[in-house]
N, C-alpha and C positions, 0 to 999 in steps of 0.2 A: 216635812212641811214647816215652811217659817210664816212668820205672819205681827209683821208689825200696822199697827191701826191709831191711824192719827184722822177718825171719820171722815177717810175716804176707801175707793175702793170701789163701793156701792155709793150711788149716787139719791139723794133722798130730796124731797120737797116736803115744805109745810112744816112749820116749829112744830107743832105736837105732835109730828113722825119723824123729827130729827134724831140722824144716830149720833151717838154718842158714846165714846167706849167705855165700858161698864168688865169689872173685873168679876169674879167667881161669885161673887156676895151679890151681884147688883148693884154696885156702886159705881159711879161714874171717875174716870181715871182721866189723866192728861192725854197719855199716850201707856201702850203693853206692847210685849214680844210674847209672843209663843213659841214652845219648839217643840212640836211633836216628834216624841221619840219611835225610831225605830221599829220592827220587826215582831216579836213576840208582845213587847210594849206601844203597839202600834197606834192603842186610843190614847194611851197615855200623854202630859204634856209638862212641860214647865212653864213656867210665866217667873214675870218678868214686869217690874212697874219703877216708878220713881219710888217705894217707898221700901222694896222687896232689899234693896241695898244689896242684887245678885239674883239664883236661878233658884225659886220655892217648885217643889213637885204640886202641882195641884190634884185635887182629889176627885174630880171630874172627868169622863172624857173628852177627845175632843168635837164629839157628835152629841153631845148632850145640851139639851135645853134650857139646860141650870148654869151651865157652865159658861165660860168666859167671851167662845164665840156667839153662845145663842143667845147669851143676855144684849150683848153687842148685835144682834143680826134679832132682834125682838120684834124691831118694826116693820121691816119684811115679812116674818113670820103672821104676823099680824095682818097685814095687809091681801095675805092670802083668804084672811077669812071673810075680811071686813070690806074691800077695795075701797079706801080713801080717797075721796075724791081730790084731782089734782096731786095723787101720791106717784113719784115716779120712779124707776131704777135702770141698769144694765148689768147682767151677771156675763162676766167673759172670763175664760181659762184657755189654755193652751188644750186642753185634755179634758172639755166635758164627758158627764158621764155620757151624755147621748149625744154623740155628735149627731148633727142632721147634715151636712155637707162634709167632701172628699176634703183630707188634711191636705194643708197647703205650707211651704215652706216660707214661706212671704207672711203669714201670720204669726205675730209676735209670741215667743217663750213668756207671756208674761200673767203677773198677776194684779198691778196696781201702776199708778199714776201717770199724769203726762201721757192723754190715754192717744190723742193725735201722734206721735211718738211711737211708742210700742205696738201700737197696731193689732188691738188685743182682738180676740176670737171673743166675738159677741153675742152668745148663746139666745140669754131670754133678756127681754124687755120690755117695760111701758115706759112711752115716753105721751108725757104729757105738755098740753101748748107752752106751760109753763116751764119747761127744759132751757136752758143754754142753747142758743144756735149748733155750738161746737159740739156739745154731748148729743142732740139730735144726729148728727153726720155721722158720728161715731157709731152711733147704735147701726145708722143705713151705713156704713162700710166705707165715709165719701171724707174728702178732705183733706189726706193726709199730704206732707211734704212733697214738693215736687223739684225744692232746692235746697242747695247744700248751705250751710252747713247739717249733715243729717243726723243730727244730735242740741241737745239743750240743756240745761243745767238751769234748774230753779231753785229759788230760797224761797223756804215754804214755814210758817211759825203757827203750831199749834192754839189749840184756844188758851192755852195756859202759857203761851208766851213763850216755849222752848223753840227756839232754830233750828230746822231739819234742810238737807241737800237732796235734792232730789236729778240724779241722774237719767236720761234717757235716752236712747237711740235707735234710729228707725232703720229698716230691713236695709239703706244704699250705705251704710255709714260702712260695713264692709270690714268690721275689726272688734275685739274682743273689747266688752263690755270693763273689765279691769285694766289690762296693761295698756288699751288704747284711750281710755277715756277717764277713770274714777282717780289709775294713779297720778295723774298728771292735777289734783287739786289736792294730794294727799302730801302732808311735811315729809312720810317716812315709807319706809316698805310696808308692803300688805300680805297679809296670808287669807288666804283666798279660801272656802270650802264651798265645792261645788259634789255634782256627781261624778265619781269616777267609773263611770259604765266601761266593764272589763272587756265588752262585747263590741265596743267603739275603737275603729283606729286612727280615730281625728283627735283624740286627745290632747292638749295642748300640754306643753311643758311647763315648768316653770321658767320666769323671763326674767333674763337676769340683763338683758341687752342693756348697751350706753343711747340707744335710744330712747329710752323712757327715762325718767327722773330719779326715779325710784324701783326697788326691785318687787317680781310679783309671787308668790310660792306658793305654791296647792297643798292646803292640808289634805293628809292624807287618811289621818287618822283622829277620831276625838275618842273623847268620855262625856257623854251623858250620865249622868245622875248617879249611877256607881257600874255600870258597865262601858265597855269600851267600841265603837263598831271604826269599819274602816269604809271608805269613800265609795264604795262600791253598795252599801248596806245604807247609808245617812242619804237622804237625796235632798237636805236642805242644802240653803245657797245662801253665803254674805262673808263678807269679810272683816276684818278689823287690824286697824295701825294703834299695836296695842299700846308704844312707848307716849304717841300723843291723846288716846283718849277715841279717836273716830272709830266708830262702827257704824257697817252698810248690810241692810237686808234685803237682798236680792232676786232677780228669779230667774236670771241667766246661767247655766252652765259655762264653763272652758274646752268647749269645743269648739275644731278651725267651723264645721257647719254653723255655730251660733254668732258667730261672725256676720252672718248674713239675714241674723235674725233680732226681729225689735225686742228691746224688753231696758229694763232700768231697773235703778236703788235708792233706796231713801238713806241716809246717811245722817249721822250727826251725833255731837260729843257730850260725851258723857263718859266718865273715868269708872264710874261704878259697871258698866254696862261693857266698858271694854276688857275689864277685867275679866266678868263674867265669862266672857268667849273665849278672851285669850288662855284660861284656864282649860276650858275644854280641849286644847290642840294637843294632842300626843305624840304626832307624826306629823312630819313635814316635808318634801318635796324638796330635798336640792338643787341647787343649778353649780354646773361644772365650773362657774370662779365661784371662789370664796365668799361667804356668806355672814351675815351678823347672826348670833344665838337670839331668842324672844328674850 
């Protein structure tokens, strides 16, 4: 699980239940990454801020109330006890715990933004008169694209004034979330970590084609924190063009089926942050021409 929060995601009303992202302490932060790790370490997490200058193990889970999501997700919490009036939300994942309706391949892999776009799987919600017209439709399933182009690209600036990209694309766009759309605003090549599900045989290669601008390579392998897992065992998603500084957090796989499915990334530069990632890569995915080293 990745999880970058620039208070969106969850949608909130009313200043005195506005989210705001709050790190391990309760402190409120510009913008955080999280990376939960792996398998035996599976509550575990790292984080990630403008001031961490890279990736601190935190001492939290990532299900703990104390911790950097619940302090972040405090007003929800809250509202279960309290019902604010005029407070309202949408919780949507590709994979709730309960689903109440037969999976469908037309609902988005996704887990944030540009939610017309991704077409996300809208679990639970209150929507209050006070909603957006457009987060209304959303919550009832209604609105989405009915023309191309079936994709969009927003500039989005935190409360603290950082610039972030935010990619998106909706189930007709028909092409891979990286080499058909994120390389095409990137200076350089990308390395890409998605899931390598060993049990799929739609897995996409790395693309190395003269149609794209830039080349795209699936890591294959990383290091978290002092161990190493491989694509099949990590099931986070994002990328990073480590020579310029851009990194993207994701919630698309590199399968030919995600092609046909909505979902996007938030994106944007920072040298410290691409470091961060590009350091974790161990393994990487060749294409049969010639390649640059990281």
């Amino acid at each position: 699980m990745m999880a970058l929060l620039l208070t969106v995601g969850i949608v909130f009303q009313l200043s005195e239940s506005r989210v705001t992202c709050r790190n391990d302490k309760g402190n409120k932060v510009d913008w955080y990454i999280l990376y939960k790790l792996p398998l035996e370490n599976g509550s575990s997490y790292m984080y990630m801020d403008e001031s961490t200058n890279g990736w601190k193990l935190s001492g939290n889970t990532i299900d703990s109330s104390s911790g950097t999501l619940g302090n972040t997700l405090k007003p929800l919490l809250d509202y279960y006890f309290r019902k604010t009036k005029g407070f309202g939300y949408i919780l949507y994942n590709d994979q709730p715990e309960k689903r109440t309706t037969a999976y469908s391949p037309h609902i988005g892999h996704s887990k944030g933004l540009q939610l017309m776009y991704i077409r996300p799987y809208a679990y639970e919600c209150v929507i209050p008169e006070s909603f957006h017209e457009e987060l209304k439709c959303d919550a009832l399933k209604t609105g989405y694209p009915t023309k191309g182009p079936f994709f969009r690209v927003e500039n989005l600036t935190s409360l603290g004034g950082k610039r972030f990209v935010s990619f998106a694309k909706y189930t007709l766009f028909h092409d891979d979330l990286y080499s058909g759309l994120i390389v095409k605003s990137m200076p350089e090549s990308l390395y890409v970590k998605g899931w390598g599900n060993k049990g799929r045989s739609d897995l996409l290669p790395s693309n190395c084609s003269t149609r794209i601008p830039h080349r795209v390579y699936n890591v294959k392998m990383v290091q978290l924190w002092e161990k190493v897992y491989n694509d099949t065992k990590d099931h986070s998603k994002w990328c990073v063009a480590p020579n310029s500084g851009w990194t993207c957090i994701a919630d698309l796989n590199r399968h030919e089926s995600q092609k046909n499915r909505g979902g996007g990334a938030i994106c944007f530069k920072n040298v410290a942050v691409a470091k961060a990632f590009k350091t974790t890569i161990k393994a990487y995915e060749l294409c049969v021409t010639p390649h640059s080293d990281l």
